[in-house]
C-alpha positions in Angstrom: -82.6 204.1 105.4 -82.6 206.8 102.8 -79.6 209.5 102.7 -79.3 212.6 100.2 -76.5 213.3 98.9 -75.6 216.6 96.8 -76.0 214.7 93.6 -77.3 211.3 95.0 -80.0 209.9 96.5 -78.9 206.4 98.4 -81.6 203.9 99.5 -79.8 200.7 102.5 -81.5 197.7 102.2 -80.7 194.1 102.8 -77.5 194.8 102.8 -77.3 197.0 99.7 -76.8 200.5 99.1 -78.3 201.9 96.2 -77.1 204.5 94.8 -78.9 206.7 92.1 -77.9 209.8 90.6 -79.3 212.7 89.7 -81.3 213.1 86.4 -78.8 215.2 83.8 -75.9 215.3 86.7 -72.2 215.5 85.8 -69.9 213.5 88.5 -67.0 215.0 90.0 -64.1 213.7 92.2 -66.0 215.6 95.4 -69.3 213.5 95.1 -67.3 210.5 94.8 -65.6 211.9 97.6 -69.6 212.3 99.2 -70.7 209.1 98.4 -67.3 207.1 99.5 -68.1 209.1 102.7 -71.2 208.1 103.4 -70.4 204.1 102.7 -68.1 203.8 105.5 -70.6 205.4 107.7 -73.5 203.3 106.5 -70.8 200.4 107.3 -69.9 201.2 110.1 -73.0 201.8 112.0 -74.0 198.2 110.6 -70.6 196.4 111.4 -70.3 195.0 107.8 -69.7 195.9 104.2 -72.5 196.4 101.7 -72.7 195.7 98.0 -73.1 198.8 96.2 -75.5 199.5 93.1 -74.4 202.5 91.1 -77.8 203.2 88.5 -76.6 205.8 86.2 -79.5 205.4 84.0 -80.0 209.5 84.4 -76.8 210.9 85.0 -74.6 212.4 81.9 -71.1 211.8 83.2 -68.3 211.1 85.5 -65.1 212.7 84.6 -61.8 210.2 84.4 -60.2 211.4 87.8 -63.5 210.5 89.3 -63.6 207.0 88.3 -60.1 206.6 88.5 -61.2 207.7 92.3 -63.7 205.5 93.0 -61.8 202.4 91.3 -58.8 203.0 93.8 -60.8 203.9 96.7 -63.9 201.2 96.5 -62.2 198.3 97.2 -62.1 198.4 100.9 -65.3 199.7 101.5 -67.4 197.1 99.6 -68.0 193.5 98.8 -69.6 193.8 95.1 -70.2 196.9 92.8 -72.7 196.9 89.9 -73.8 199.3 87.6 -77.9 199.8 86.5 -77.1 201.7 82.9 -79.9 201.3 80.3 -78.6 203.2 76.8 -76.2 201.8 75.0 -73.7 204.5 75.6 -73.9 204.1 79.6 -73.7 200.4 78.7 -70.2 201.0 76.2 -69.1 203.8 79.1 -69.4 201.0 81.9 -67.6 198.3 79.7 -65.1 200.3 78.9 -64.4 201.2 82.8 -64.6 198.2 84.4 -62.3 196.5 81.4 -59.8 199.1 81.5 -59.5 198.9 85.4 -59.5 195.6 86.8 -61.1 196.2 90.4 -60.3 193.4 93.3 -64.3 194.4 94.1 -66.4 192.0 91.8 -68.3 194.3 89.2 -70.8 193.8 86.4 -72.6 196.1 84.4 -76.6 195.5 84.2 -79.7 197.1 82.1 -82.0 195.6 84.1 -82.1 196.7 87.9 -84.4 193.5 89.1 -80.9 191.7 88.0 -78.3 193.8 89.6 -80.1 193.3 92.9 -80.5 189.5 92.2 -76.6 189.3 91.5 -75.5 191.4 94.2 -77.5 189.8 96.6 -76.1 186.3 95.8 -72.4 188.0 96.5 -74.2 189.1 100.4 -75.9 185.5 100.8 -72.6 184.4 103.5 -73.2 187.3 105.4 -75.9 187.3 107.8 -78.0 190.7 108.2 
């Protein structure tokens, strides 16, 4: 299933949402607000959860009150978060995110997207789709 969002484009597959923003988008509180929205619909019209992939390879950035957003509001919504960033800035900016806020929802940071699906599936492999 695809979705578009404002500044989003979500892909649900296999019991994964991915999630890939904009090229050169900024990320406010309201398309947190967009994309939180959309997850509990995608979950409930499937009964279940998802893991989430967040690639912000080609976004420019996400404002403190949105990630402070999406860190308080994620954990119910789904069972593992990861993030496809390939600079080393992305990289430092996801580090520094997930260290500073310790999130209930298992999250890791990845440069290589092949591996965020490979992990992220491996958190979905008790659930059967």
């Amino acid at each position: 299933m695809f979705y578009k969002l404002q500044k989003a484009a979500l892909i649900v597959e296999d019991g994964i949402i991915k999630c890939h923003f904009h090229t050169y988008s900024s990320i406010e509180v309201e398309d947190i607000k967009e994309l939180l929205m959309r997850v509990i619909e995608i979950n409930r019209a499937a009964a279940f959860r998802h893991a989430l992939l967040l690639d912000v390879s080609e976004m420019i950035f996400i404002n403190q009150e949105s990630r402070h957003y999406l860190d308080q509001n994620l954990e119910n919504q789904v069972i593992a978060l990861a993030f496809h960033a390939v600079s080393n800035l992305q990289s430092q900016m996801v580090s520094l995110f997930m260290n500073f806020k310790k999130s209930k929802v298992p999250s890791r940071s990845f440069s290589s997207k092949d591996e965020a699906m490979i992990w992220l599936s491996s958190k979905l492999s008790h659930l059967t789709l």
